[in-house]
KEKE-237167 format. One line per 4 residues: their letters; for each residue x, y, z of N, C-alpha, C, O. Coordinates in Angstrom, 1 decimal, decimal comma. Each point is the difference from the previous one (the first is absolute). Layout:
BEGIN
A = X Y Z X Y Z X Y Z X Y Z | ... .
END
This chain:
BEGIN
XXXX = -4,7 13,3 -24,2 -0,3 -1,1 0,9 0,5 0,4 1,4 0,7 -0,9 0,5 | -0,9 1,9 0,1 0,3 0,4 1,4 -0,7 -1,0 1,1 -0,8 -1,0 -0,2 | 1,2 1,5 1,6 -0,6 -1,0 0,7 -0,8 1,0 0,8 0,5 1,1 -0,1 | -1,6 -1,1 1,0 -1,0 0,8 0,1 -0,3 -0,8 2,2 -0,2 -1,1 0,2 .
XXXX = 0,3 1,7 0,4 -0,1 -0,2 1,2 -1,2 0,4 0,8 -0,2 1,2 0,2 | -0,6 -1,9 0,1 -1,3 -0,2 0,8 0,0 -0,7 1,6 0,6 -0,9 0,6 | -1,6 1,8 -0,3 -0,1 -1,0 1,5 0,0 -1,2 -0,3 0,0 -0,2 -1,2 | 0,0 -0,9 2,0 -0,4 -1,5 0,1 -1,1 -0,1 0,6 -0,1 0,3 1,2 .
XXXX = -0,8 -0,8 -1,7 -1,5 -0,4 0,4 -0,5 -1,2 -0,4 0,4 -0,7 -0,9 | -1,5 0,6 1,9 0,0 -2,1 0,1 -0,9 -0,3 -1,4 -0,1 -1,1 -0,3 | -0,4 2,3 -0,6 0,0 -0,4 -1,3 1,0 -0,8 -0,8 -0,2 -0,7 -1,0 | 1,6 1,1 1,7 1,0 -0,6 -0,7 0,7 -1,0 0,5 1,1 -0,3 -0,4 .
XXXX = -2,1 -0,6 1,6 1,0 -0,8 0,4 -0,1 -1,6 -0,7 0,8 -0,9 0,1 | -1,8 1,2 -0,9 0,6 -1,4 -1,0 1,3 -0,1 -0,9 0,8 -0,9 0,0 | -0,8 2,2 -0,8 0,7 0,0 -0,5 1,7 0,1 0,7 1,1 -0,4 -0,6 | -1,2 0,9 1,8 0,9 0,1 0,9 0,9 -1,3 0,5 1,2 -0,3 0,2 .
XXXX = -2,4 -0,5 -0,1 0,4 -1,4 0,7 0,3 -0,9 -0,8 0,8 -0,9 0,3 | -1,3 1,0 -1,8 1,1 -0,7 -0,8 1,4 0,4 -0,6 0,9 -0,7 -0,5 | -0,9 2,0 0,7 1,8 0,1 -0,5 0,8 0,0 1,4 1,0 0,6 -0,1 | -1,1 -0,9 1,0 0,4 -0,8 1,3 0,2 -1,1 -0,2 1,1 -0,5 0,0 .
XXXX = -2,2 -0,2 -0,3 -0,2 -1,5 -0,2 1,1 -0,5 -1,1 0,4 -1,2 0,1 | 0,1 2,3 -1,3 0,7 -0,5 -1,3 1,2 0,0 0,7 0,9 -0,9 -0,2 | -0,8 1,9 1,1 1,5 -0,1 0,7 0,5 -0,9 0,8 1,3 -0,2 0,1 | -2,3 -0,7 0,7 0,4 -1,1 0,8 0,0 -0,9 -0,7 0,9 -0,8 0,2 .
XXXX = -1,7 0,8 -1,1 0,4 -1,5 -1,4 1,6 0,3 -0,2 0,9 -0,8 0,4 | -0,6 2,0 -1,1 1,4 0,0 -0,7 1,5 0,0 1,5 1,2 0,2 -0,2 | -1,7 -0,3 1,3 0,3 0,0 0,9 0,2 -1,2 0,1 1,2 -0,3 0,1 | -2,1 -0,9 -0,2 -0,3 -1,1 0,9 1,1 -0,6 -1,3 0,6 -0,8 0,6 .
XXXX = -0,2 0,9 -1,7 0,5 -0,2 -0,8 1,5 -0,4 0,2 0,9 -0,8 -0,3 | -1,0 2,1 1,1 2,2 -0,2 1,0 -0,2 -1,0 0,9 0,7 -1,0 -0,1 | -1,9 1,0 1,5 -0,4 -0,4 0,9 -0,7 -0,5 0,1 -0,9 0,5 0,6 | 0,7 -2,1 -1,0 -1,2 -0,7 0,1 -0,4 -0,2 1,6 -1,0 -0,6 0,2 .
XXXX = 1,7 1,0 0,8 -0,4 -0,1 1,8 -1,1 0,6 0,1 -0,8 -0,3 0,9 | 0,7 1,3 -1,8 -1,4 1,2 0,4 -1,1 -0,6 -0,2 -0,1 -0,7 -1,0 | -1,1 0,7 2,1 -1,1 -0,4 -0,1 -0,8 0,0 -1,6 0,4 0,8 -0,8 | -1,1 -1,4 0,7 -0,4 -0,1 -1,3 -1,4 1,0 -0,4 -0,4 0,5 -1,1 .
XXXX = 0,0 -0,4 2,6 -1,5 0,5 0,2 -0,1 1,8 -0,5 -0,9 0,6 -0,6 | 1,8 -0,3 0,8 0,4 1,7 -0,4 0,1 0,1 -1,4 0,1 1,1 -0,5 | 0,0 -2,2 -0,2 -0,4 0,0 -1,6 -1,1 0,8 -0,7 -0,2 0,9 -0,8 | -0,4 -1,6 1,6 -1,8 1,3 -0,3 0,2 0,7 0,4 1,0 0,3 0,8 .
XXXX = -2,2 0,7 -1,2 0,0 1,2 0,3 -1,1 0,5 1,2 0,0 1,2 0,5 | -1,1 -2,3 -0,2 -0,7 0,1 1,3 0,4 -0,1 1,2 -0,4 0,5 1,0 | 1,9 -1,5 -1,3 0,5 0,0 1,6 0,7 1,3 -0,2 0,3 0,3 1,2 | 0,2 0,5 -1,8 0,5 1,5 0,3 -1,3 1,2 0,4 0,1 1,0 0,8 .
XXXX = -1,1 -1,3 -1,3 -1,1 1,0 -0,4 -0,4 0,6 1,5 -0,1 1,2 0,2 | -0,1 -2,4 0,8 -0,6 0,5 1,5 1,5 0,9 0,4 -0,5 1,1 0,4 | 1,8 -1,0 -0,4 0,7 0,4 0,6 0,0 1,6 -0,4 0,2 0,9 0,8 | -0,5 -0,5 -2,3 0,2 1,0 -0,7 -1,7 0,9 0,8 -0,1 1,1 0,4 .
XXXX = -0,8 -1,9 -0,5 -1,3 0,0 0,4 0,2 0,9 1,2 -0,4 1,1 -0,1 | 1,1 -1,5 1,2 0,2 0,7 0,9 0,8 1,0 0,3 0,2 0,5 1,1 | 0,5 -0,2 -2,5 0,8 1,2 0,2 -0,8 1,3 -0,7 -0,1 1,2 0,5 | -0,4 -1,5 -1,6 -0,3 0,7 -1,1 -1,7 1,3 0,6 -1,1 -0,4 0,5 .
XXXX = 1,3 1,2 -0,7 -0,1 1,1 0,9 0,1 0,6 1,5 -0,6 1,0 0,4 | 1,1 -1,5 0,1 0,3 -0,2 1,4 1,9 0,9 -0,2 0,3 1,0 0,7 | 0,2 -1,4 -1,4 1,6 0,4 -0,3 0,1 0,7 -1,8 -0,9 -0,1 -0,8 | 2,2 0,7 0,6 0,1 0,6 -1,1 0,0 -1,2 -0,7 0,3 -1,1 0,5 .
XXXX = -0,9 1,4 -2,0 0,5 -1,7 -0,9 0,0 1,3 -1,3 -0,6 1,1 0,1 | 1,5 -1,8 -1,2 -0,6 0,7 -1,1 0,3 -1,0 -1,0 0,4 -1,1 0,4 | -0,7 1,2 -2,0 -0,5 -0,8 -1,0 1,2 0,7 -0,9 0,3 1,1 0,2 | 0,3 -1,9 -1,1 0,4 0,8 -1,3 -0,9 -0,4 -1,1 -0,6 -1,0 0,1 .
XXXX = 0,5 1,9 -1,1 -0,8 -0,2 -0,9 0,2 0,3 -1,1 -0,1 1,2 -0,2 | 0,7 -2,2 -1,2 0,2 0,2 -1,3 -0,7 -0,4 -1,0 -0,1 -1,2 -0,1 | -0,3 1,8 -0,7 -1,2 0,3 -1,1 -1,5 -1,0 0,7 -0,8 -0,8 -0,6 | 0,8 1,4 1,9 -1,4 -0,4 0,5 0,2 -1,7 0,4 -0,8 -0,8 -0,4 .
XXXX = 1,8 0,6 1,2 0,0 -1,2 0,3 1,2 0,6 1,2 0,8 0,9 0,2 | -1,3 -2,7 0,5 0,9 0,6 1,4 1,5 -1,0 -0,4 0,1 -1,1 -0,3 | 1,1 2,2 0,6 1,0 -0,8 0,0 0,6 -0,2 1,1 1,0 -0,7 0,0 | -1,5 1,2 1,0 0,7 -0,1 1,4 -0,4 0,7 1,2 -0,5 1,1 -0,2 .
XXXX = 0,7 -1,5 1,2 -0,8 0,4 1,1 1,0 -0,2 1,3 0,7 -1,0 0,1 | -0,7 2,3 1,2 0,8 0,0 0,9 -0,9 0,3 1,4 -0,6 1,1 0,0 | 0,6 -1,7 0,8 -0,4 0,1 1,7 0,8 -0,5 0,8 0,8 -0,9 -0,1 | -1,2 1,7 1,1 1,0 -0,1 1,4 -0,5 0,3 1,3 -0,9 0,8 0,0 .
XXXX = 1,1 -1,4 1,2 -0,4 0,3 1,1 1,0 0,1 0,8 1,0 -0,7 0,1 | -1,6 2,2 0,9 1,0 0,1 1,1 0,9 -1,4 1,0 -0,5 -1,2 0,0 | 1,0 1,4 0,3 1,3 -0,6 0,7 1,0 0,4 0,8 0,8 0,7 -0,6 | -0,3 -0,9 2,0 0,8 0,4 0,5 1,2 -0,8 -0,7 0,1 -1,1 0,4 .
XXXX = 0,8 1,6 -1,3 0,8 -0,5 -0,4 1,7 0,4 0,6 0,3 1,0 0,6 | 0,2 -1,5 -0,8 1,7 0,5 0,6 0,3 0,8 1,4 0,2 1,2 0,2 | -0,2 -2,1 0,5 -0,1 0,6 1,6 -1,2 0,7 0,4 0,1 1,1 0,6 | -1,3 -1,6 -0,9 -1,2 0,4 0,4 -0,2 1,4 -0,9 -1,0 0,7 0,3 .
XXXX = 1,7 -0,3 -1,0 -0,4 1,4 -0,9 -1,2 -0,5 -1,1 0,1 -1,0 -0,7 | -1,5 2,3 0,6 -0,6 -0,2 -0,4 0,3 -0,1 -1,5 0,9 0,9 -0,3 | -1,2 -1,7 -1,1 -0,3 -0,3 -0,9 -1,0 -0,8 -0,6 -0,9 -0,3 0,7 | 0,9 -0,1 -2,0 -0,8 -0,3 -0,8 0,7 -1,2 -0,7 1,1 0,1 -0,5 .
XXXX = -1,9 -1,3 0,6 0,4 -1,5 -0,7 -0,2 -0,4 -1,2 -0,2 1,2 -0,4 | 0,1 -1,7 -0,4 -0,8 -0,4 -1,1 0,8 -1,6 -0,3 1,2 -0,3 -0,4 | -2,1 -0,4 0,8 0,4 -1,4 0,1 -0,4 -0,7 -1,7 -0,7 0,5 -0,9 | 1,3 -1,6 1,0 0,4 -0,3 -1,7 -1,3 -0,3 -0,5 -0,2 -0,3 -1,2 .
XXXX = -0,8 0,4 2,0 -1,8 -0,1 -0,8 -0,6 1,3 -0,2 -1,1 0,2 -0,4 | 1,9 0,6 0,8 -0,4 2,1 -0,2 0,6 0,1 -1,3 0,1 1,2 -0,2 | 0,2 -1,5 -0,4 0,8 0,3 -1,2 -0,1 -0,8 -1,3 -0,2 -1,2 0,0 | 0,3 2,0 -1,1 0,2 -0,6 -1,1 0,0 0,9 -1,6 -0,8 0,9 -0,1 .
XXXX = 1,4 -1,2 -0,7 0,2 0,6 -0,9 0,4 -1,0 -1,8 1,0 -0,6 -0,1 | -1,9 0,7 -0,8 0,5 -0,6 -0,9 1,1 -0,2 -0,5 0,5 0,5 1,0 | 0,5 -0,6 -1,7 1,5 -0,3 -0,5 0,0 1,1 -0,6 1,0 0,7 0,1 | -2,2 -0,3 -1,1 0,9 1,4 -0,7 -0,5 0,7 0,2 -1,2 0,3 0,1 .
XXXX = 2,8 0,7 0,0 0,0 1,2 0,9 0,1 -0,2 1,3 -0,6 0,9 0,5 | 1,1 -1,9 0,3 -0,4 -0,2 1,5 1,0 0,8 0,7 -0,4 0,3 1,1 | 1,6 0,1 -1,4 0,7 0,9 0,4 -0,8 1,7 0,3 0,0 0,5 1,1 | -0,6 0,1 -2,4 -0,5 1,3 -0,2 -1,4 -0,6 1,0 -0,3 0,5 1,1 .
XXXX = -0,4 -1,3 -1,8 -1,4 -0,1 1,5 0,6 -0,3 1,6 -0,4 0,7 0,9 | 0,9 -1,2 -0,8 0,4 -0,2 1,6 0,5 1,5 0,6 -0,2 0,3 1,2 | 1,1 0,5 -2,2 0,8 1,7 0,7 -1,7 0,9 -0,2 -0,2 1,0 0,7 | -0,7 -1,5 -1,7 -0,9 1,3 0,3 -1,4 -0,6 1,3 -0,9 0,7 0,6 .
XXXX = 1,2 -2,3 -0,8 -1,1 0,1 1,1 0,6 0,3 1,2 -0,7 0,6 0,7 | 2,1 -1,0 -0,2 0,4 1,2 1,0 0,1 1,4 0,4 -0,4 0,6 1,0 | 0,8 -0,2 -2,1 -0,4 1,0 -0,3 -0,8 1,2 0,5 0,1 1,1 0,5 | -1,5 -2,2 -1,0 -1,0 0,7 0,6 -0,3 -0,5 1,5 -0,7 0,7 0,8 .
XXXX = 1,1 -1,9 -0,5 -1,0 -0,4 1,5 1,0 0,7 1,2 -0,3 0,6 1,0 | 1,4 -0,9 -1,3 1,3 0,6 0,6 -0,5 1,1 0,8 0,0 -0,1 1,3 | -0,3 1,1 -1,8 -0,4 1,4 0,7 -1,4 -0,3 1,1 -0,1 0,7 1,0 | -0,5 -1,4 -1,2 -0,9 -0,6 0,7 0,4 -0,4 1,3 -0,4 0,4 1,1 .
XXXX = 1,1 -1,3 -1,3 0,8 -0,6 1,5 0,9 0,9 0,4 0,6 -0,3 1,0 | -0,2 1,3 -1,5 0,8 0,9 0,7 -0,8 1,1 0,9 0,4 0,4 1,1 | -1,4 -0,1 -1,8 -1,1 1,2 0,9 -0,5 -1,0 0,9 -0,7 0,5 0,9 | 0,8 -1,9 -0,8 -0,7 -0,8 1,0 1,2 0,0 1,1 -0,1 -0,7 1,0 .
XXXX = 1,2 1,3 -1,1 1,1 -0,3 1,0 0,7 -1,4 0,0 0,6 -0,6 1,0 | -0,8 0,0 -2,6 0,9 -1,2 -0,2 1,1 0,0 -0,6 0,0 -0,1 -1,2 | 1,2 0,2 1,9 1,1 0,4 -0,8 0,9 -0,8 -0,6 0,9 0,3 -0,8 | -1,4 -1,9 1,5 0,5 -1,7 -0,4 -0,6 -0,3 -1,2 -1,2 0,1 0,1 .
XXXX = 1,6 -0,4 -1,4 -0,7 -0,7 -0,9 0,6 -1,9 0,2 1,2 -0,2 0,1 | -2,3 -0,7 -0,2 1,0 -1,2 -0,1 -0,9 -0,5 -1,2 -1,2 0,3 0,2 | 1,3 -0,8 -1,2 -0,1 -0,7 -0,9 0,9 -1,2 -0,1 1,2 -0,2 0,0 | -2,6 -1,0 -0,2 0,8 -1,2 0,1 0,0 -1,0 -1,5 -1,1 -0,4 -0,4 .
XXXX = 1,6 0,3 0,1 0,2 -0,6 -1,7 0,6 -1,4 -0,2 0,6 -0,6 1,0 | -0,9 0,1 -2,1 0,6 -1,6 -0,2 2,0 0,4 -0,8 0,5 1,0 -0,7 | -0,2 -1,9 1,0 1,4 0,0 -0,8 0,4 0,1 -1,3 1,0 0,6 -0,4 | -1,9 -1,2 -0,3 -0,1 0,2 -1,5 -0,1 1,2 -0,6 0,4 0,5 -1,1 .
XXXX = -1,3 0,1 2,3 -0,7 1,3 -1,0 1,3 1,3 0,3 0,5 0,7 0,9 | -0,3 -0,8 -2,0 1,8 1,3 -0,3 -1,1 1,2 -0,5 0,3 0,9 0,8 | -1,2 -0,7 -1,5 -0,6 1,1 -0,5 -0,4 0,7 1,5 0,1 1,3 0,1 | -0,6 -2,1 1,1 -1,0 0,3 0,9 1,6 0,7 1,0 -0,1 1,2 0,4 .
XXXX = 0,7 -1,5 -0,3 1,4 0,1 0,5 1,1 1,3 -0,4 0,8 0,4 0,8 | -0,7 0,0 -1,8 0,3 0,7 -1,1 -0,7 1,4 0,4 0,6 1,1 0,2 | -2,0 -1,3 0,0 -0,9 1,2 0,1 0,1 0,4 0,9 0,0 1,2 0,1 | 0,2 -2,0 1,2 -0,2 0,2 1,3 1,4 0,6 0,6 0,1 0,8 0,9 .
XXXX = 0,9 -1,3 -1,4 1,3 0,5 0,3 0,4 1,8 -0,9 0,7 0,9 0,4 | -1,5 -1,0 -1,9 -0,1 1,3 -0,5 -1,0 0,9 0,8 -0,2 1,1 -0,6 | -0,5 -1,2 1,6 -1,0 0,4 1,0 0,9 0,5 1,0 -0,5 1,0 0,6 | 1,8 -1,4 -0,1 0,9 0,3 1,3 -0,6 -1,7 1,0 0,5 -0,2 1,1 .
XXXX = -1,2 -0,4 -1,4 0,0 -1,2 0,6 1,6 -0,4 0,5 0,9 0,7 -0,4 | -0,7 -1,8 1,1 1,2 -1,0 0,6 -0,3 -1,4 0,0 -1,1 -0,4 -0,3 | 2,1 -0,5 0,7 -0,8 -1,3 0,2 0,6 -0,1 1,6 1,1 0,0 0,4 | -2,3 -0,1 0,1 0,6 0,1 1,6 -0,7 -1,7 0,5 -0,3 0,0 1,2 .
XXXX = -0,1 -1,3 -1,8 -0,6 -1,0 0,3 -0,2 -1,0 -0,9 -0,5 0,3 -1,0 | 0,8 -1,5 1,2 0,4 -0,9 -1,2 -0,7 -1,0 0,9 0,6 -0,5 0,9 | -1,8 0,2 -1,0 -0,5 -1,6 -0,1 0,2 -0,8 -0,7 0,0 0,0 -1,2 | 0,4 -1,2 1,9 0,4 -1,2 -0,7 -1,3 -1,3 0,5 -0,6 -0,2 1,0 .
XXXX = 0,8 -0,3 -2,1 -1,1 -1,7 -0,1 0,7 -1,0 -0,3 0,8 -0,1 -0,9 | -1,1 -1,0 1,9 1,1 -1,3 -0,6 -1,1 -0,9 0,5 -1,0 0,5 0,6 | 1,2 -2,1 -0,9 -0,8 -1,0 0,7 0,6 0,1 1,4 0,8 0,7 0,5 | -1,6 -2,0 0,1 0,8 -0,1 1,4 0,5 -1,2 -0,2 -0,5 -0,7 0,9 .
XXXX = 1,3 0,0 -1,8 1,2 -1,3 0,4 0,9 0,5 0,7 0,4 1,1 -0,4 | 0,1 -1,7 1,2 1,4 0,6 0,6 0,8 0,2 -1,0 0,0 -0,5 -1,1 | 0,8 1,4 1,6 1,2 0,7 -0,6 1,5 -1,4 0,1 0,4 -0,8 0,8 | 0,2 1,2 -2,1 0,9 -1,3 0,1 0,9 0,8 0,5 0,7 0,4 -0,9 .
XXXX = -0,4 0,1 1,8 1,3 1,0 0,2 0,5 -0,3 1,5 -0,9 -0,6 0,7 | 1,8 0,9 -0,2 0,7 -0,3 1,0 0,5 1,3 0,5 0,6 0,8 -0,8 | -0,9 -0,3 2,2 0,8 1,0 0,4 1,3 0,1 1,2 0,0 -0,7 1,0 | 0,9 1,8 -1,2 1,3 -0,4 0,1 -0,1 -0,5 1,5 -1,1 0,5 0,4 .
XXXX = 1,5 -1,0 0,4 0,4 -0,8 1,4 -0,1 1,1 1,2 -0,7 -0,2 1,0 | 1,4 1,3 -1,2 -0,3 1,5 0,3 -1,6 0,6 0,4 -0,5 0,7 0,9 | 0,0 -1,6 -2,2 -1,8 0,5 0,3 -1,0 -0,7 0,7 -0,2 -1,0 -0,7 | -0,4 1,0 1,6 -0,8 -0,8 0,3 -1,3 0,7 -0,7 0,0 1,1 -0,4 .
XXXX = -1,1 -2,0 0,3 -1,1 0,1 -1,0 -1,3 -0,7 1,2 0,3 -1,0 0,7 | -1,5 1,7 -0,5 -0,5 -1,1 0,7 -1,5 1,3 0,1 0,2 1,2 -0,2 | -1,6 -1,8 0,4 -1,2 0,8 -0,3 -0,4 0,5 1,4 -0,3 -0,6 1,0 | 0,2 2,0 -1,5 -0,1 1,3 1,1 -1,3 -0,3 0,9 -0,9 -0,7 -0,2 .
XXXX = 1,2 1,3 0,9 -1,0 -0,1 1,0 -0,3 1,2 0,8 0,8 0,9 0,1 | -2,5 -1,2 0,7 -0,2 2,1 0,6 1,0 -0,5 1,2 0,0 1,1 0,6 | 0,7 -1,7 0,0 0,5 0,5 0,8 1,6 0,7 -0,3 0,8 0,2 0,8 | -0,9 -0,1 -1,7 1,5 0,5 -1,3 -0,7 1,4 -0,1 0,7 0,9 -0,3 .
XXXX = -1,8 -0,6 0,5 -0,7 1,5 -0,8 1,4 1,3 0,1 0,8 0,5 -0,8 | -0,9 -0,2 2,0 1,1 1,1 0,5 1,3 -0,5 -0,8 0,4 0,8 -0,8 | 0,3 -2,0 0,8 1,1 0,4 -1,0 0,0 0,1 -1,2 0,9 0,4 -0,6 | -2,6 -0,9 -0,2 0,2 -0,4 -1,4 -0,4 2,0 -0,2 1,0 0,6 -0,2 .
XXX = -1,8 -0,1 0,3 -1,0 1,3 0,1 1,4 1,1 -0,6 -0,1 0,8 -1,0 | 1,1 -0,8 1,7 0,9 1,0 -0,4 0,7 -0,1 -1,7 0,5 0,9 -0,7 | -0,7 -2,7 0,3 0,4 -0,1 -1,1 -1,0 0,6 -1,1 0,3 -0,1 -1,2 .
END
């Protein structure tokens, strides 16, 4: 039962856009804030649509079915150095085995973006997923970015007397810019 690595082709983007789609369900599951609409798999399909031959993508493939699929597009990432993104709708991989599918679809696309002169990988993942995390950090990945989601009620919190608190403005640009 090995796993079998293929280009990504928009033959496969149905299949693509629902194991995305399974992931924002089990997602929305921590975080009910997340839009509801990314549940399907049509609102992912146009975004994949526009990647999928245009950029590297590839497919995993176990006993003739797809278990996972990875794309990315260039990006000036980390001080304007060129890399490659893969935002949390480029990605996906079923539960088993998602550790071994996620190291060989890098694997393979990996060398791709490197003869492209992309030496940034950023992959962006939900918090739940430890298998997707696991892989990426046995890859030489880091975690260099932590998005966070909250409502907007005010915060019950008080800050110390020391602090003033008050909403920025462009004529602040030059002192906020260095932070």
């Amino acid at each position: 039962m090995s796993i079998h690595i293929q280009p990504l082709e928009m033959k496969h983007i149905e299949e693509a856009t629902a194991l995305v789609a399974l992931r924002y369900q089990a997602e929305r599951t921590h975080n009910h804030l997340l839009p509801a609409q990314f549940k399907q798999a049509d609102a992912i399909a146009p975004r994949l649509q526009g990647l999928v031959g245009k950029v590297p993508g590839v497919i995993a493939m176990r006993e003739n079915q797809i278990v996972g699929f990875l794309i990315g597009f260039r990006a000036n990432l980390f001080r304007g150095q060129r890399g490659v993104f893969v935002p949390d709708w480029a990605h996906a991989a079923t539960e088993e085995r998602i550790f071994d599918t996620y190291r060989a679809m890098y694997a393979e696309i990996a060398p791709h973006w490197l003869a492209n002169g992309c030496f940034t990988h950023a992959l962006q993942f939900y918090p739940h997923e430890k298998g997707v995390r696991e892989a990426m950090f046995s890859s030489g990945f880091g975690m260099v970015v932590i998005d966070a989601l909250r409502d907007l009620t005010p915060v019950q919190a008080s800050a110390p007397q020391i602090i003033e608190i008050r909403q920025a403005s462009l004529e602040m640009i030059e002192t906020i810019r260095p932070l």
